[in-house]
C-alpha positions in Angstrom: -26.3 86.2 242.4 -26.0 89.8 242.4 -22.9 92.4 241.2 -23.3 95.8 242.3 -20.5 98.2 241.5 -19.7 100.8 244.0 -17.6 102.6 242.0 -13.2 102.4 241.0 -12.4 99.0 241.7 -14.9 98.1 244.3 -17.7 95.5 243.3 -20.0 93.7 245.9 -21.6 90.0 245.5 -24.4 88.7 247.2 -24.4 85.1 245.8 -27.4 82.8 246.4 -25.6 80.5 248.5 -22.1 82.0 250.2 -20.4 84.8 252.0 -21.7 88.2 250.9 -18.2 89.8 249.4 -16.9 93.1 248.5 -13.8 94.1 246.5 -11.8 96.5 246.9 -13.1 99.3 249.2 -11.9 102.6 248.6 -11.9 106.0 250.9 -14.8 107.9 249.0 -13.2 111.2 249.9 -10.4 110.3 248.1 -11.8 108.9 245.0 -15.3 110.6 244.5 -17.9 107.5 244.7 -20.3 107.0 247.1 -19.7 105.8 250.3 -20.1 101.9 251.2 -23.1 101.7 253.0 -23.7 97.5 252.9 -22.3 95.3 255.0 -20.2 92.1 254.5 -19.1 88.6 255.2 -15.9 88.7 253.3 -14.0 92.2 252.3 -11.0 91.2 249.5 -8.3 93.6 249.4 -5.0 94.4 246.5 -3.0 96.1 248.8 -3.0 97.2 252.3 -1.6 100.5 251.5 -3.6 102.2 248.8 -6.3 104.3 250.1 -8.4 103.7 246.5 -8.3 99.7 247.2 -7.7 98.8 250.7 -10.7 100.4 253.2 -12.1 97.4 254.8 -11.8 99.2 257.8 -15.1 101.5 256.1 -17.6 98.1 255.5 -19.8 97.6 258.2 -20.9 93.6 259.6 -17.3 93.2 260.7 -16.2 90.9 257.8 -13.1 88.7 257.2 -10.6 90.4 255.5 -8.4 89.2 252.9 -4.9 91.1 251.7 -4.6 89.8 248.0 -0.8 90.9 248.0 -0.3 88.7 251.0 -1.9 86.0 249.6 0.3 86.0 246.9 3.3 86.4 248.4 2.1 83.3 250.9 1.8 80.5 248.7 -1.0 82.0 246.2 -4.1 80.6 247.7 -6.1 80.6 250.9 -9.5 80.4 252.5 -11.7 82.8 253.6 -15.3 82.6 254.8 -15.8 79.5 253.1 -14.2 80.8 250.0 -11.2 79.8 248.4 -9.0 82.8 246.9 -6.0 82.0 244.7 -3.6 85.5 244.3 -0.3 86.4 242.1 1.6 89.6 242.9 1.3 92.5 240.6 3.1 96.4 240.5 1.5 99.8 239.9 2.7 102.2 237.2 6.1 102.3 236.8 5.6 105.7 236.7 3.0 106.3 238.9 3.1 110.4 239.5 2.5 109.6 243.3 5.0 107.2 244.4 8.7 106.9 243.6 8.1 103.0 244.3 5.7 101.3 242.4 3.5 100.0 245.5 2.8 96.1 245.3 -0.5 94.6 245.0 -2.0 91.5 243.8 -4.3 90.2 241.1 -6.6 87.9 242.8 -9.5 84.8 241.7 -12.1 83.2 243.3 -15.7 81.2 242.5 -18.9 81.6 243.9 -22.1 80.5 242.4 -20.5 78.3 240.1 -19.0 80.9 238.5 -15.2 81.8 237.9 -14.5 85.7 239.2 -11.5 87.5 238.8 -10.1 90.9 239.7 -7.1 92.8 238.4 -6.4 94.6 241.3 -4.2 97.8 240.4 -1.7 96.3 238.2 0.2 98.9 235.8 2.2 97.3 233.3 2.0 94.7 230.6 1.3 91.2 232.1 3.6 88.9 232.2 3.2 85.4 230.8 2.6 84.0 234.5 0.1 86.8 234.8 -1.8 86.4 231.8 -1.8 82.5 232.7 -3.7 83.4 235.8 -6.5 85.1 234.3 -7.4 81.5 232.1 -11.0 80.1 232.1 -12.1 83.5 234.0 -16.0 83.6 233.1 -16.0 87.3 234.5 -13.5 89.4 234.7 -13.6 92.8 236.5 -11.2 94.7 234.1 -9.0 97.3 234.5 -10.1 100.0 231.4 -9.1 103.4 232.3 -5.4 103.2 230.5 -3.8 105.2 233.1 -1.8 105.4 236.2 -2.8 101.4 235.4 -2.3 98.7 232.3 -2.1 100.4 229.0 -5.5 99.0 227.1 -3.1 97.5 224.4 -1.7 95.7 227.1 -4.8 95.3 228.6 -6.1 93.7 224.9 -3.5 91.1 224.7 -4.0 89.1 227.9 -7.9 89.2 226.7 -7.4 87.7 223.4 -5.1 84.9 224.5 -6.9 84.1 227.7 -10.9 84.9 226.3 -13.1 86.1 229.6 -16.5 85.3 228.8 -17.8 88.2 230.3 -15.7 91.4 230.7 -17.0 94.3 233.7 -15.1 97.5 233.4 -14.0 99.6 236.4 -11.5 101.8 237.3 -12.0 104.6 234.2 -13.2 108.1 234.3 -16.9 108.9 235.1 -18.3 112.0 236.2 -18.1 111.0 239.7 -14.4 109.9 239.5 -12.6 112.9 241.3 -8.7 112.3 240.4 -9.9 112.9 236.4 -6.9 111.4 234.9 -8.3 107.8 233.8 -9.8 107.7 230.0 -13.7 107.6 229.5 -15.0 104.2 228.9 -15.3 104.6 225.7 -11.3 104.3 225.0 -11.9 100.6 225.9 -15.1 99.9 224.1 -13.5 101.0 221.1 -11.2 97.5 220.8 -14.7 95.7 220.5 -17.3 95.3 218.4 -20.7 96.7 219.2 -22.7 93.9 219.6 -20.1 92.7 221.5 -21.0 94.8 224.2 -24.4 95.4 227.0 -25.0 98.3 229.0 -26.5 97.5 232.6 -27.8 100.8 232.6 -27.9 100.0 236.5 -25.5 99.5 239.2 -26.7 95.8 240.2 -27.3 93.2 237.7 -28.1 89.4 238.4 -26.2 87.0 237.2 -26.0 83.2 237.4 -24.2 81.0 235.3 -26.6 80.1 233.1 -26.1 83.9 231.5 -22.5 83.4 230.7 -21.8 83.7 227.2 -19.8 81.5 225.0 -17.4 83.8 224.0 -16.3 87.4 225.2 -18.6 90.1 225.8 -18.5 93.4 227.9 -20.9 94.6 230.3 -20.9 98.2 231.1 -22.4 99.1 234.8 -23.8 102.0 236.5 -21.9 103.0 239.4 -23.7 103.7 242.9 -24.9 106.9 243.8 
């Protein structure tokens, strides 16, 4: 299959056999990237009321449309496009400087390819022991690593040790592109891991099958799309 990120949280998969899927979609007014210009079977959503991760609305090929949150609060799985998407409800910063309620989102799983996926939507605060249960036997895991406004990376750290991703995809941190500029540059996460632990795409699409998953937990810095 192939990963491309968009930018923030937003990540699309075109797998060799399944729906084409995005994550994510943001407003890219609001947030700096690029807009979405590919199209989609299946648009996977935290929230429905977060301009940074809900814009399914902006992806063109009028795909189905899944509200992680809603999942969660619904029984925790359902199917979508021939894809089955378990969900467990997460908060946003406690203190997030832009809402006096933490809005609600949720954490969200699925496979495709043979491979295990899994997305941490906008959660904000140390997992609990529910929540770190849910990321277990992820073989990629698109990771919150900015340490702001979301998890603290000490947080972050301690669900990764106890549940070991295989492969760990960073979003949501500063770039140049990022317009809010209050997330920390990527290399505030790279710094809890070794060096050789970690790959630079260097690109904003990579392949991927499961054949390249590792044995034990790596990192693999993308590109964003310009």
């Amino acid at each position: 299959m192939e990963i491309t990120w968009y930018g923030h949280a937003s990540f699309g998969l075109t797998p060799a056999s399944g729906p084409r899927t995005i994550t994510d979609p943001y407003t890219p007014e609001g947030v700096g990237y690029a807009p979405i210009t590919d199209s989609a079977d299946l648009v996977v959503i935290s929230s429905d009321d977060d301009s940074a991760h809900c814009r399914a609305d902006l992806i063109a090929g009028d795909p189905e449309v899944v509200n992680a949150l809603q999942v969660a609060q619904s029984g925790g799985q359902t199917e979508a496009a021939g894809v089955t998407i378990t969900a467990i409800e997460a908060a946003e910063w406690d203190h997030h400087p832009e809402h006096e309620v933490p809005g609600q989102n949720g954490m969200y799983r699925w496979e495709m390819d043979g491979i295990r996926f899994a997305h941490m939507g906008d959660v904000g605060n140390p997992l609990t022991e529910a929540q770190q249960d849910f990321f277990q036997d992820t073989d990629v895991l698109f990771a919150l690593a900015g340490g702001y406004l979301t998890i603290l990376l000490p947080d972050l750290m301690e669900m990764v040790h106890r549940t070991k991703p295989k492969l760990i995809v960073p979003m949501h941190f500063r770039t140049l592109t990022y317009r809010p500029r209050n997330t920390m540059w990527i290399e505030s996460f790279l710094s809890f891991f070794k060096d050789e632990d970690v790959d630079f795409a260097c690109s904003h699409t990579v392949s991927l099958t499961s054949n390249d998953i590792p044995d034990r937990t790596r990192v693999l810095v993308m590109d964003y799309v310009r």
